[in-house]
Every structure is written in C-alpha cells, then in structure tokens.
C-alpha positions in Angstrom: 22.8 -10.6 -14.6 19.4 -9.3 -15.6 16.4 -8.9 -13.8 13.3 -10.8 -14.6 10.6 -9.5 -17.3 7.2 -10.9 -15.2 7.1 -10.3 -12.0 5.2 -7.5 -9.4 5.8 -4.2 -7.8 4.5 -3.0 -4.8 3.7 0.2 -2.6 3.7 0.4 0.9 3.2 3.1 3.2 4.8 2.5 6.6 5.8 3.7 9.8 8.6 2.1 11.2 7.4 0.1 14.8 3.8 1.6 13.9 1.3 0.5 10.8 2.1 -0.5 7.2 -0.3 -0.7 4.4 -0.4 -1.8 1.3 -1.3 0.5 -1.0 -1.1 -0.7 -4.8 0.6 -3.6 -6.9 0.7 -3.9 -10.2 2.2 -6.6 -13.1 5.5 -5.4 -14.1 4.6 -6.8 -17.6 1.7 -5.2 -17.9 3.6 -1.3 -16.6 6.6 -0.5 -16.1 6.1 2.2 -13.5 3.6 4.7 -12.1 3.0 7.9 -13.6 3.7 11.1 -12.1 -0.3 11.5 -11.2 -0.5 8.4 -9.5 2.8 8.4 -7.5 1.2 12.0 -6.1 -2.1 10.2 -5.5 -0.7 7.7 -3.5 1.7 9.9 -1.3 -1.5 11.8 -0.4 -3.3 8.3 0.6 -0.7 6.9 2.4 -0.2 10.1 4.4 -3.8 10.1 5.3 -3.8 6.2 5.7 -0.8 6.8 8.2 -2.1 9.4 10.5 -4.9 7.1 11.4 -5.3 6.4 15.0 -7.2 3.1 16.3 -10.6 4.1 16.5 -10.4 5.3 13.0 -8.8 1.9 11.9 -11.4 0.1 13.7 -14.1 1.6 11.7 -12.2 1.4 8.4 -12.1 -1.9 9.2 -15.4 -2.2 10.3 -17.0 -0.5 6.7 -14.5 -2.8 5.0 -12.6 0.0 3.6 -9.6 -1.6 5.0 -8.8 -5.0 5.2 -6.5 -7.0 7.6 -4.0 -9.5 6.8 -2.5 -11.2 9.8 0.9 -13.1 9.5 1.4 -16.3 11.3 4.0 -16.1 13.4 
C-alpha cells in the first residue's frame, strides 16, 4: 500500500502530562521534508517554548505571540 501524495506534516514540541505546541506544518506536496537548518531552528524553539513556566505563557499569550487552541472535551 502506498502512502498518499497531498496531505500535511506537523511539528510538535511536547512534554508528556505538561505543554505541547505546535510548532510548524507544512504541505507535503509542496516539501518533502525540512532541511537540516530548519530542523536545528526548531529544536532550539521548542526547547525554549518548553521551559516556559505560566507567567511567561500568560504574557506570550497576552502579546499574542502564542495562541491557544482549546479542545472540546
């Protein structure tokens, strides 16, 4: 079976029972991967996004540097 051509990927950064984030998405049709310089780029954000504590968040979220996407439950 083969995989489909269209389609999305996605990076996350998460801590398990702690924070996730989601970090960049791209069209699989439009790249196939990330390069080397971005993959490092984005280890370096999500480690920084990570070690956020909630008054940092808060203000993130307050500048609108972050945004928040709830789930219903």
């Amino acid at each position: 079976m083969q995989g489909k051509s269209g389609g999305f990927r996605t990076i996350i950064a998460f801590k398990v029972d702690d924070k996730s984030f989601f970090i960049f998405g791209f069209s699989k049709n439009e790249k196939a991967n990330i390069s080397t310089k971005e993959k490092t780029a984005l280890k370096i954000m999500a480690k920084e996004l990570l070690a956020y504590d909630n008054k940092q968040l808060a203000k993130a979220l307050k500048h609108k540097a972050l945004f928040e996407v709830i789930r219903d439950e």
